[in-house]
LOVORO-28480 format. One record per residue (C-alpha): residue number from 1; x, y, z. Coordinates in steps of 0.5 Angstrom, whole numbers, padded with zeros to 4 digits. Layout:
% LOVORO-28480
     k       x       y       z
   NUM       X       Y       Z
...
END
This chain:
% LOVORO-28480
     k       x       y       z
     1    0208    0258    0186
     2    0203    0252    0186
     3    0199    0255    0192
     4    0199    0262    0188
     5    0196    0258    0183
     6    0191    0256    0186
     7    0189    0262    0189
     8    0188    0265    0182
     9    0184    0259    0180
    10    0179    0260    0186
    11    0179    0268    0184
    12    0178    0267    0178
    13    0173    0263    0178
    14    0170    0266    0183
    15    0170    0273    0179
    16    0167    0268    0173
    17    0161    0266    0178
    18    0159    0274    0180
    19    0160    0276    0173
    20    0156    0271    0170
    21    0151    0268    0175
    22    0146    0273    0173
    23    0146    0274    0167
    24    0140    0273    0163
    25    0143    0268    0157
    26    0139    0265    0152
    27    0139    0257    0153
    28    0143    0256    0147
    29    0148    0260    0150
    30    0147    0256    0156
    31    0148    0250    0154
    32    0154    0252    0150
    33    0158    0255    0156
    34    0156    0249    0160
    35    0158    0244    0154
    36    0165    0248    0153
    37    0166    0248    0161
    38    0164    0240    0161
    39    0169    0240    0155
    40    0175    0245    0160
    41    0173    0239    0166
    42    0175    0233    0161
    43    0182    0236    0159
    44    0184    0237    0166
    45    0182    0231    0168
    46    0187    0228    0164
    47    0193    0232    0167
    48    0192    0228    0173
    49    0190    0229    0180
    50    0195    0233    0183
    51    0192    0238    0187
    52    0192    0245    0183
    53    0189    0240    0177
    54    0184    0239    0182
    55    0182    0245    0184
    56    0181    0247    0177
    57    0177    0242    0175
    58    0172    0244    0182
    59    0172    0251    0180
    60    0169    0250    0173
    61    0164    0245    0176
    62    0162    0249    0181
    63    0161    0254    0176
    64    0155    0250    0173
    65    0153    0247    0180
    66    0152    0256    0181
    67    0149    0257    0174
    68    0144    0251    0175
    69    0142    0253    0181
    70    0141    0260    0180
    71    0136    0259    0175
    72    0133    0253    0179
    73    0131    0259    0185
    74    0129    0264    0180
    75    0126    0261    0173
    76    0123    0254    0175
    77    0118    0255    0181
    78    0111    0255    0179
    79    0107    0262    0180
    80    0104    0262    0187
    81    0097    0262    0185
    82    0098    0256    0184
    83    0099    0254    0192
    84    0100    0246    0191
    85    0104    0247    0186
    86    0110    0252    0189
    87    0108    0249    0196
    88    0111    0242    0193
    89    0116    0246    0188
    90    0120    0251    0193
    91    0120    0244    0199
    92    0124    0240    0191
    93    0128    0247    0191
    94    0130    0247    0198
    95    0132    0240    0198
    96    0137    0241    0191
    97    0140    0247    0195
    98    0140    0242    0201
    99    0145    0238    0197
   100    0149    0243    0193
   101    0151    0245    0200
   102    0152    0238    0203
   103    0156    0238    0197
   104    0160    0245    0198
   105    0162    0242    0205
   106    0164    0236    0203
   107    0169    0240    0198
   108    0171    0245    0204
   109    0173    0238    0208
   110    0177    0234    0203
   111    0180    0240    0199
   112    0186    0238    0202
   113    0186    0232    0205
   114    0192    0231    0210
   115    0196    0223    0209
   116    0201    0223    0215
   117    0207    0219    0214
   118    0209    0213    0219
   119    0212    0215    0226
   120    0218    0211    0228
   121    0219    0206    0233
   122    0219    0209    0240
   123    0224    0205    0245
   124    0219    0200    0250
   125    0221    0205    0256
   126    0217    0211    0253
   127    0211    0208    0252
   128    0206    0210    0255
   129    0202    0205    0259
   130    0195    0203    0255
   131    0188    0200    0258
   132    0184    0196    0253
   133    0177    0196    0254
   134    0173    0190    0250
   135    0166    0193    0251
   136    0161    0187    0250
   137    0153    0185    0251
   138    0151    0179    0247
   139    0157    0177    0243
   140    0159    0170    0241
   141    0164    0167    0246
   142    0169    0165    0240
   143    0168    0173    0237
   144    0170    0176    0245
   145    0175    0170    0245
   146    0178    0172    0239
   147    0179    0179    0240
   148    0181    0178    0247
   149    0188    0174    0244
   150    0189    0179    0238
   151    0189    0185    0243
   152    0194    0181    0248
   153    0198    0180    0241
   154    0199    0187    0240
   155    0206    0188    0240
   156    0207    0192    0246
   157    0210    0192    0252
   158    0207    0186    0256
   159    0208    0190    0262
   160    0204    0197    0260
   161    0199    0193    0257
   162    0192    0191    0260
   163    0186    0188    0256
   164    0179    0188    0259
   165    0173    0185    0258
   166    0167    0190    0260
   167    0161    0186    0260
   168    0154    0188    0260
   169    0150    0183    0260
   170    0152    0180    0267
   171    0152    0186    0270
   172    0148    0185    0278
   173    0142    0187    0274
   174    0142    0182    0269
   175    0143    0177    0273
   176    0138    0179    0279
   177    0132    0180    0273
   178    0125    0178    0275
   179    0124    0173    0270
   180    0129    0167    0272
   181    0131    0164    0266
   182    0133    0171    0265
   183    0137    0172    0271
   184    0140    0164    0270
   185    0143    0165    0263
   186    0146    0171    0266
   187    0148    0169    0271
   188    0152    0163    0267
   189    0154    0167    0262
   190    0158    0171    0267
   191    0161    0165    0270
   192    0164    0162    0263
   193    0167    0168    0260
   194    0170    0170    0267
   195    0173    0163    0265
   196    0175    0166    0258
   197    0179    0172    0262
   198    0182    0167    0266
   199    0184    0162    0261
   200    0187    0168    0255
   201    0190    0173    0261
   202    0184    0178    0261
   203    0181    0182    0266
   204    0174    0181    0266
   205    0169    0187    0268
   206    0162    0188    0269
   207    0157    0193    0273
   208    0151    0193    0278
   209    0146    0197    0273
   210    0146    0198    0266
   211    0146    0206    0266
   212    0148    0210    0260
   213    0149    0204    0255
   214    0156    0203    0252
   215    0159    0209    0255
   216    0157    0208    0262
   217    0160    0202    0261
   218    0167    0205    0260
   219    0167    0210    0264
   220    0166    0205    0270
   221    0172    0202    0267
   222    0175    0208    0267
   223    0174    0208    0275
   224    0178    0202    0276
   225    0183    0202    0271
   226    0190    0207    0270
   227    0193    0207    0264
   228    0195    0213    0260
   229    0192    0211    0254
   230    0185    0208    0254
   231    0184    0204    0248
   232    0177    0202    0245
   233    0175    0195    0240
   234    0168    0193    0239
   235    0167    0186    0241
   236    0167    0184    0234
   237    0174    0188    0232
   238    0180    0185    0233
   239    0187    0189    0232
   240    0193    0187    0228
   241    0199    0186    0231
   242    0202    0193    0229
   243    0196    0197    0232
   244    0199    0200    0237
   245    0207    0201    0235
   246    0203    0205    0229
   247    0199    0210    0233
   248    0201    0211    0241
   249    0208    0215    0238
   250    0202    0221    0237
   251    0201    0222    0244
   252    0208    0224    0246
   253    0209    0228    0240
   254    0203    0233    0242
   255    0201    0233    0249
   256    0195    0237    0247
   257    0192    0230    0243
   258    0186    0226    0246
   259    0185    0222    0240
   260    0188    0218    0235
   261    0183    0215    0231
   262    0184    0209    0225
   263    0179    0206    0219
   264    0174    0201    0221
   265    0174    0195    0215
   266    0170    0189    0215
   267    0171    0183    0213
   268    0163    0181    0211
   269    0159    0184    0206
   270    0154    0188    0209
   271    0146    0186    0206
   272    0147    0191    0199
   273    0154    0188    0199
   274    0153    0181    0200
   275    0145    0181    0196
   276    0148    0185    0190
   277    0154    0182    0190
   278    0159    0187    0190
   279    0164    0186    0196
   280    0170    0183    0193
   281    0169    0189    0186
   282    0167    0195    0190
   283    0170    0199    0196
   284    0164    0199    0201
   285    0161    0205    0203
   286    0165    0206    0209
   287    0171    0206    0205
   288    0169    0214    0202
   289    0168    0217    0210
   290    0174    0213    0212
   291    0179    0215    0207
   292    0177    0221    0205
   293    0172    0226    0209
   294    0176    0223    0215
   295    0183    0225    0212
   296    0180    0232    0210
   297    0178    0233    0218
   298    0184    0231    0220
   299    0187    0237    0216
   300    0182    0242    0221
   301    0184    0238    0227
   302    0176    0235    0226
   303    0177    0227    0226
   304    0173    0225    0231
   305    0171    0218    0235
   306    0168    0213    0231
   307    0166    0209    0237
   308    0172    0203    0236
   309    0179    0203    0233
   310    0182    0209    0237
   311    0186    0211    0242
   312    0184    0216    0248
   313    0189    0220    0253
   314    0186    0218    0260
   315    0187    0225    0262
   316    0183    0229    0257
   317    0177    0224    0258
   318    0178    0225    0266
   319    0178    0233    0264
   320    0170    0232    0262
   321    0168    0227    0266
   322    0170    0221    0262
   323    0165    0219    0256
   324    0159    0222    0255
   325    0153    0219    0255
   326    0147    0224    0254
   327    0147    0221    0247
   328    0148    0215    0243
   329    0152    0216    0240
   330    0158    0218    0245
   331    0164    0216    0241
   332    0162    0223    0237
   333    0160    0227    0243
   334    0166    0226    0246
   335    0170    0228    0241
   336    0166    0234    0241
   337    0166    0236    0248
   338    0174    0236    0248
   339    0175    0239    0241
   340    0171    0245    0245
   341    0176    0244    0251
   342    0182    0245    0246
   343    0185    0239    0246
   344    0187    0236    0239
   345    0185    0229    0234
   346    0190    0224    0229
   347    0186    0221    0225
   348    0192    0214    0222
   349    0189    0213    0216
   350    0192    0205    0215
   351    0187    0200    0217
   352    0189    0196    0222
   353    0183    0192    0226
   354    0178    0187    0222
   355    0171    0187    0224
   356    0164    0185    0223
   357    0158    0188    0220
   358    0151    0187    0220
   359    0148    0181    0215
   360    0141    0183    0215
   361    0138    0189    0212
   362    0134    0189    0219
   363    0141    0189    0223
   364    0143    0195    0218
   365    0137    0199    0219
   366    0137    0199    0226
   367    0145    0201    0226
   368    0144    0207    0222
   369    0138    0209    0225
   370    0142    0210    0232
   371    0147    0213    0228
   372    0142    0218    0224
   373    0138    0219    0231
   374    0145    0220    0235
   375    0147    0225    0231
   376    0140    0229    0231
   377    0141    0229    0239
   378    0148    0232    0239
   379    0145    0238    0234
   380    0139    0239    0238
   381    0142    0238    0245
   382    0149    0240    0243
   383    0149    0245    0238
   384    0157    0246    0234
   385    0155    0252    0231
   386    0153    0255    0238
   387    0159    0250    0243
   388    0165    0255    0246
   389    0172    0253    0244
   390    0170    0250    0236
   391    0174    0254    0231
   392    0170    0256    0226
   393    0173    0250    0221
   394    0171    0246    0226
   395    0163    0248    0227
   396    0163    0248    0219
   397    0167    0240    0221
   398    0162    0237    0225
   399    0155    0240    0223
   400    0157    0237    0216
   401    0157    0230    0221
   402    0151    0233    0224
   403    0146    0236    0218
   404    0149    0230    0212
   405    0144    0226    0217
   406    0139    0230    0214
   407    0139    0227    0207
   408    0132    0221    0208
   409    0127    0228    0206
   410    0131    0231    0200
   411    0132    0223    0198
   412    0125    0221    0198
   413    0123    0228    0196
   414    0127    0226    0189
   415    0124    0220    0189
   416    0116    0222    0189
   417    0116    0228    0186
   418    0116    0226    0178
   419    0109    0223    0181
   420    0105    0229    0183
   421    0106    0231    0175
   422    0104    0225    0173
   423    0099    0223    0177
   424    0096    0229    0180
   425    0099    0234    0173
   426    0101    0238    0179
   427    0107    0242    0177
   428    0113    0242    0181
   429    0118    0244    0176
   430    0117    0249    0171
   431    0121    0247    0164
   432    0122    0246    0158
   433    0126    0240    0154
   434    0131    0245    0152
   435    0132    0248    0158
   436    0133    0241    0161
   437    0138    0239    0158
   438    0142    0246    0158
   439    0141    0246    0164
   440    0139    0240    0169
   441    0142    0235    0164
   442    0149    0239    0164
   443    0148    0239    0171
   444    0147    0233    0173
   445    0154    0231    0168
   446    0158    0235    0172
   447    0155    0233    0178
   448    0157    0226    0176
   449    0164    0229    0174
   450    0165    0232    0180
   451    0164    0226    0184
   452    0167    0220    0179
   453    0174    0225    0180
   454    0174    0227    0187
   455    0171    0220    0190
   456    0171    0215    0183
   457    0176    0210    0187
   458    0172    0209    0194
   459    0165    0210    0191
   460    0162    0207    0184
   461    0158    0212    0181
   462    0150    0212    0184
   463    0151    0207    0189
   464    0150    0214    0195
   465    0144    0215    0192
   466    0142    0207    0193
   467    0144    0207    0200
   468    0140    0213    0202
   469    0134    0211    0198
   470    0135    0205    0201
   471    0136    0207    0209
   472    0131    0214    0208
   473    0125    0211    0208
   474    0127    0209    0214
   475    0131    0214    0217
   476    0126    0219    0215
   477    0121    0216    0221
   478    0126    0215    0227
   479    0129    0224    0225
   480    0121    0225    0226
   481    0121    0222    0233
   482    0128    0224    0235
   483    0126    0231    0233
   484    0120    0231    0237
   485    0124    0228    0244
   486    0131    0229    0244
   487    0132    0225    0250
   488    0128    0218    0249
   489    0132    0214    0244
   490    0136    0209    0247
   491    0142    0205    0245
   492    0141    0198    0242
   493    0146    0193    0240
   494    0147    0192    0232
   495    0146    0184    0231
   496    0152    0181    0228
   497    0156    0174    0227
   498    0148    0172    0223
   499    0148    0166    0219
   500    0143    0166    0214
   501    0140    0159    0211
   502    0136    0161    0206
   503    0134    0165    0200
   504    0128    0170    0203
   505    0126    0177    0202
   506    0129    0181    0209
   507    0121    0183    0214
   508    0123    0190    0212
   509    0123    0189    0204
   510    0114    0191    0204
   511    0116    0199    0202
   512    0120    0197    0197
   513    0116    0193    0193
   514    0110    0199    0194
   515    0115    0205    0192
   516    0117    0201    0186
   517    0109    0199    0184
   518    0108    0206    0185
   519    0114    0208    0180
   520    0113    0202    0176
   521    0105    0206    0175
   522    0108    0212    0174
   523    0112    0211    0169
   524    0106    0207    0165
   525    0102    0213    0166
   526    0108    0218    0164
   527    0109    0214    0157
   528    0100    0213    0156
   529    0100    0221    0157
   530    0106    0223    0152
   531    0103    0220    0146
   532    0096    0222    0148
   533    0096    0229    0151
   534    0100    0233    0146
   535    0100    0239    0149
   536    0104    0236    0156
   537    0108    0232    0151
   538    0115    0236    0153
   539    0114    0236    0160
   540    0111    0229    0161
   541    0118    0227    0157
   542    0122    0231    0162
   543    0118    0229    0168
   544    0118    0222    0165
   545    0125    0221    0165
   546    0128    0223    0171
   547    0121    0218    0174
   548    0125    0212    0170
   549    0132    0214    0173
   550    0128    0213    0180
   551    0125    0206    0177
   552    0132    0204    0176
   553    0135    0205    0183
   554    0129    0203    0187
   555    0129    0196    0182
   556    0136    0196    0185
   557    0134    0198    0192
   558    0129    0191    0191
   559    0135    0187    0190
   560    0139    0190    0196
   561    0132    0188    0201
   562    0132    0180    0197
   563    0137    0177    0202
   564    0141    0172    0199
   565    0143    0166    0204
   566    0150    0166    0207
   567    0151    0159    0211
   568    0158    0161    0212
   569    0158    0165    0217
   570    0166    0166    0218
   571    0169    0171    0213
   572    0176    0170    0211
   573    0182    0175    0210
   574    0186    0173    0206
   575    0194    0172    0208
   576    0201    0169    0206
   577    0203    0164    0210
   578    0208    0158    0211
   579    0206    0152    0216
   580    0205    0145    0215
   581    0200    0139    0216
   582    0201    0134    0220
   583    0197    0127    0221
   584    0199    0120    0221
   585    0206    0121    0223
   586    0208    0125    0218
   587    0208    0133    0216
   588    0206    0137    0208
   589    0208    0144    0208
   590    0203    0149    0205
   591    0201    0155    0204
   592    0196    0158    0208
   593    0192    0163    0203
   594    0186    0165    0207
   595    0183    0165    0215
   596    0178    0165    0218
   597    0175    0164    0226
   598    0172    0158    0222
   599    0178    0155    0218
   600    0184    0155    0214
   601    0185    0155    0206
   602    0192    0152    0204
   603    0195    0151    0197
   604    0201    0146    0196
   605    0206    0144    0191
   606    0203    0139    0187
   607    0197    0134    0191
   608    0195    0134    0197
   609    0197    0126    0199
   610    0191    0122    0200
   611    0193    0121    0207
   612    0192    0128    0209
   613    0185    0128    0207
   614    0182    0127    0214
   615    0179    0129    0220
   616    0184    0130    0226
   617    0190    0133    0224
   618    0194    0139    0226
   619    0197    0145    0223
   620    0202    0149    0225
   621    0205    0156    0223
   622    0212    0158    0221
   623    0214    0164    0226
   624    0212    0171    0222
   625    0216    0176    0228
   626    0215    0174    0234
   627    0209    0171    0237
   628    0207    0168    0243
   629    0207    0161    0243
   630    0210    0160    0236
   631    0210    0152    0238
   632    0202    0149    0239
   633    0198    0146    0233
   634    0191    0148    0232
   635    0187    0142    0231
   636    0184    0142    0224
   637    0179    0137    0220
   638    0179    0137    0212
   639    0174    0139    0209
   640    0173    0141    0202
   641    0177    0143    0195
   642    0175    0149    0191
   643    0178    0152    0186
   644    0180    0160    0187
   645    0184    0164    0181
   646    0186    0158    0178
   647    0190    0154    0183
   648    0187    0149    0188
   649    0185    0150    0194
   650    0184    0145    0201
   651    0180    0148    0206
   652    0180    0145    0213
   653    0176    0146    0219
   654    0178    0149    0226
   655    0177    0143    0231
   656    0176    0146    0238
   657    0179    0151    0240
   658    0182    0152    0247
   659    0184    0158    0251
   660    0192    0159    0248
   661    0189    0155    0242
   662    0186    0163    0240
   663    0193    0166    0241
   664    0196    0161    0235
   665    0190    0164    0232
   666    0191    0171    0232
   667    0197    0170    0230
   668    0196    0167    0224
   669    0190    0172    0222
   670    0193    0178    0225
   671    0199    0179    0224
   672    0200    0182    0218
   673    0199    0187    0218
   674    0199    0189    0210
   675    0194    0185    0209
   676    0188    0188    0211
   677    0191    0194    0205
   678    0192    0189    0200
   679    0185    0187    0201
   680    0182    0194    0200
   681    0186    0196    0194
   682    0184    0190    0191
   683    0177    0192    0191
   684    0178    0200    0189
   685    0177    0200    0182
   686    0176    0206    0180
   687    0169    0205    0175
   688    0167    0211    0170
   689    0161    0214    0169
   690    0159    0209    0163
   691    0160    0203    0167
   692    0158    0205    0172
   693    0151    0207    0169
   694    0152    0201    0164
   695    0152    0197    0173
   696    0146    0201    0175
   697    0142    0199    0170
   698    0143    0192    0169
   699    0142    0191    0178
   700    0135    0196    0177
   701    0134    0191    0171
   702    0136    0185    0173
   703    0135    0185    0181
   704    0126    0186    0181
   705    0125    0179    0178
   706    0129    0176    0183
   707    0126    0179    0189
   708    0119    0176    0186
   709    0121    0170    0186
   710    0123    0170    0193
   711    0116    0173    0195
   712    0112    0168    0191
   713    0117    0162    0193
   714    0114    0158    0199
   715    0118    0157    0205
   716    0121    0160    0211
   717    0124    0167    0211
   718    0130    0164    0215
   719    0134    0168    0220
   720    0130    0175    0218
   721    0124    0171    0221
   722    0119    0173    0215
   723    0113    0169    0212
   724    0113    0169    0203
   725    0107    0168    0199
   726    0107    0161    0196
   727    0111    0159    0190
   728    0107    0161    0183
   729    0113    0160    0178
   730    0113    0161    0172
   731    0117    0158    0165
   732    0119    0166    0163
   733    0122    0167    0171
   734    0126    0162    0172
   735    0129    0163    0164
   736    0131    0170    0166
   737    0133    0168    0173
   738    0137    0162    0169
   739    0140    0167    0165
   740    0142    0172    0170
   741    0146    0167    0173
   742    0150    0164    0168
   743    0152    0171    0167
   744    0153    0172    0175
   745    0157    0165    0175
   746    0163    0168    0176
   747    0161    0172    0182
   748    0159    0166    0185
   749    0166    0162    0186
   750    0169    0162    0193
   751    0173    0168    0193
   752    0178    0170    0198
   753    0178    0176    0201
   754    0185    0179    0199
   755    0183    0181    0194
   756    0186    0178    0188
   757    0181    0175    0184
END
């Protein structure tokens, strides 16, 4: 019954798109049929989000999104004698079309996105026998430590699970450079996290060269080791313990699977997260990729590896010659290559590893460009629409992976556009005030809709366009170059675990303050020209608008690029546990709250005694299942009282830790595995258009003020390493400034990361 409805939704709606998309209609016709849709749109929203209700609601807003984008292609162009303006004009309507398809792909994708329920508890003697693989380069010691214990901590059989430490940094080439301090920090390297793996019950393993980056890497690991399953972490992803009692059971039920991927969450902000203030309110930008468009590949057998949190079959990787390397980004590359060879992909959708990501804006500029510039390679090099073996779902799958990268031109040509009117009184966009709002107006709403409907609980409205102006003026530079030579990228580790002193403007934050001073004119020229040139006064209205609304996101864009000091560099995840403090002879129970690589937080009934306020203490743990050595203390040190949610919080610090310190540790912070849910679902508040607007006009507002006053303060730029101009202050600044935070203050408390507050 439902799916006989559906299919009449989508005919009918169909039907309705053929007989009215060309249609000549007045605008006021237009207007009122894109009104009644909008209206049709809220009314279905209402009935909730089952599956016929939301494919009603998207085969009415695709009504409008066709209608719009009929009359775009057909009524809006400059006339081709004037050569400038249709140039510009047909590159705007290509980038719209660009959109609307990514859009139509997208639909596609997640029309039906697979949840798969829990497996149940295979018996120890039908696992399968599984290799870690850790692969490393520059980490910190203390990141590669903890990893290495919370894998060892899987709940696995002991005997069927090997951890290994695939270093790349002391490979025989690295500790044979030429230059010899080079080759001594190499060499020494090599030694102490030899010591690590020997200590924690690793194996340790590096190479003679360093050849095709992280997959040469693996693949050499390949060549030493037997498992069955090849289980992949960064170096700075550590697992719960429950990661492979939740995923290797799908290798036994389908032969045919090679893979069986789980979401990537991180414990720390990444720089617009942590500038804007927004990791504890809104779902990180990953959580839409992971949760949704994840999920609806899965439904067409077209999840693929995203480099980390995943589980590969050894005899699948050995039939295409292990991971592949022509590219940089071999997680996708690989799965492409055996999708093509028939073999099949889970995607799990619990989080069941914490990781890290980048701090800065420069680290995160320099991810996303290799990830940008390795998608482009597989397109060029390994085209899916042209690969043998790919379903057709599967091409449509990947390409959308592929072509979504395109997204640094039709970004910046949104943003610039408005300016060649303005300026240059070139006409791009042939319109009038009415037709704008029966049209472009209505469209945008019901773009908006679409959106907030679909995605409104792991995307805030505004933030993709935020996140793409902010990586396009980069990106656009690196798909040039990857364009014109498909095979030179190289792969270059993303910098994590920064700690960030001081409040500076990021070294790449000079673009940004140019787009907005160039915006900034043109919004003054389009207001000068409005109430001076009468005869380009409903245009210049139009023009000037949607100038304004890109004034906005690049005020926001500033505020991402002010980096705000981060001293901590140890996130806490939040957690509920019971252990006790001990010092002086004698012992307090609390309840752990909140743990990091760094420390602990703990609350207790009452006070805390004055005699466990010291340095020199010791924690220990009440037993959450089992645990390797559930009876050693972890040396802890108090060092401050906060208050959190209305409760009093005691924040110690770890002491050293030692070798079997770190599987105490794992425990403590890897054992639930509830809590990593808990901490997403605290944050993914669905937020409506109006607020969602309402956010995005006080950032683009409120953020430009401060990232002048961090370019007109005096002082180092910290760990970003950029130089500001001295500090001019002026008496309306520091106002505004003032009361901006006291209007943030409650974003600035120290928070836990479950959650809660």
């Amino acid at each position: 019954m439902a799916s006989g409805l559906r299919a009449f939704a989508w005919i009918a709606s169909g039907v309705a798109a053929v007989l009215f998309l060309g249609q000549p209609v007045s605008v006021e016709t237009q207007l009122a049929l894109s009104v009644s849709v909008i209206a049709g749109m809220a009314a279905v929203w209402r009935l909730g989000p089952a599956l016929l209700w939301r494919q009603l609601f998207v085969a009415l807003g695709s009504f409008v999104v066709i209608r719009y984008l009929y009359w775009r292609t057909t009524s809006t162009l400059p006339p081709v004698s004037d050569t400038l303006g249709f140039g510009f004009g047909v590159l705007l309507v290509l980038a719209e079309c660009y959109c609307v398809l990514i859009l139509v792909i997208s639909l596609t994708i997640s029309a039906e996105p697979l949840k798969r329920k829990p497996l149940p508890r295979d018996p120890d003697e039908d696992l399968p026998t599984v290799d870690v693989y850790i692969p490393t380069y520059n980490e910190d010691e203390y990141i590669l430590a903890a990893t290495i214990a919370a894998a060892k901590s899987m709940d696995y059989p002991a005997e069927k699970l090997s951890v290994w430490l695939l270093y790349d940094g002391g490979t025989d080439q690295k500790c044979n450079d030429s230059n010899p301090a080079k080759a001594k920090a190499a060499q020494e390297r090599r030694v102490a996290l030899q010591a690590l793996c020997k200590q924690l019950g690793a194996l340790y393993l590096t190479r003679a060269r360093n050849e095709h980056a992280k997959a040469g890497n693996m693949n050499n690991a390949l060549g030493v080791s037997n498992g069955e399953i090849v289980v992949v972490f960064d170096a700075d992803h550590a697992p719960f313990r429950a990661f492979l009692r939740e995923t290797v059971g799908y290798f036994k039920r389908d032969p045919k699977c090679f893979l069986v991927q789980t979401p990537h969450v991180f414990l720390n902000p990444d720089p617009i997260e942590k500038n804007l203030r927004t990791f504890h309110q809104m779902p990180s930008e990953n959580e839409m990729f992971y949760s949704v468009t994840q999920c609806g590949l899965d439904k067409w057998n077209g999840s693929f590896f995203c480099g980390s949190a995943a589980l590969l079959r050894r005899s699948a990787l050995e039939t295409v010659g292990g991971f592949s390397g022509i590219t940089i980004t071999e997680d996708c590359e690989t799965a492409l290559d055996l999708h093509s060879q028939g073999w099949t992909s889970v995607f799990v959708d619990k989080p069941l590893i914490a990781g890290l990501q980048p701090e800065t804006f420069a680290s995160f500029i320099g991810q996303r460009s290799r990830w940008c510039q390795g998608m482009f390679q597989i397109l060029i090099l390994k085209n899916p629409a042209f690969k043998k073996g790919l379903s057709g779902i599967q091409r449509i799958a990947y390409l959308s992976s592929m072509t979504y990268w395109f997204f640094p031109l039709p970004r910046l040509a949104f943003m610039l556009s408005p300016l060649l009117f303005i300026l240059f009184d070139v006409k791009v966009f042939v319109s009038n005030l009415d037709e704008a709002i029966a049209y472009t107006l209505t469209y945008m709403i019901v773009n908006l809709m679409m959106q907030n409907y679909l995605y409104g609980r792991v995307r805030w409205p505004l933030v993709s366009e935020l996140y793409e102006y902010l990586q396009g003026v980069f990106l656009a530079k690196a798909i040039v170059s990857v364009v014109a030579n498909p095979r030179k990228p190289t792969f270059n580790v993303t910098a994590k675990g920064l700690t960030l002193d001081n409040d500076h403007l990021s070294e790449l934050s000079w673009p940004f303050f140019a787009i907005f001073g160039l915006l900034a004119l043109g919004s003054g020229v389009a207001a000068w020209r409005y109430f001076n040139e009468p005869g380009v006064a409903e245009l210049m209205l139009v023009v000037g608008l949607w100038n304004t609304f890109n004034l906005l996101i690049a005020g926001a864009g500033l505020g991402a690029v002010a980096e705000r000091r981060q001293p901590d560099r140890h996130p806490r995840l939040g957690v509920e546990r019971a252990g006790f403090i001990h010092a002086g002879g004698a012992a307090t129970p609390v309840r752990i709250v909140d743990v990091s690589a760094g420390g602990v937080g703990v609350v207790v009934d009452g006070v805390l005694p004055e005699a466990f306020k010291k340095d020199e203490a010791l924690l220990t743990v009440e037993p959450m299942g089992e645990i390797v050595r559930r009876d050693e203390p972890l040396p802890v040190n108090f060092r401050h009282v906060t208050t959190r949610d209305g409760r009093t919080v005691y924040g110690y610090e770890f002491g050293e830790l030692r070798g079997r310190d770190y599987y105490v540790h794992a425990d403590l912070m890897y054992a639930d595995s509830d809590a990593l849910p808990r901490f997403l679902m605290g944050r993914r508040r669905h937020k409506n258009m109006l607020l969602g607007l309402l956010q995005f006009l006080y950032w683009g507002v409120s953020e430009p003020p401060r990232a002048i006053s961090y370019a007109l303060r005096k002082g180092e730029a910290g760990a970003a390493g950029a130089e500001v101009a001295p500090q001019v202050s002026t008496m309306w600044l520091r106002r505004l400034l003032a009361m901006m935070r006291a209007r943030s203050s409650n974003d600035e408390r120290p928070r836990s990361q479950s959650g809660a507050a």
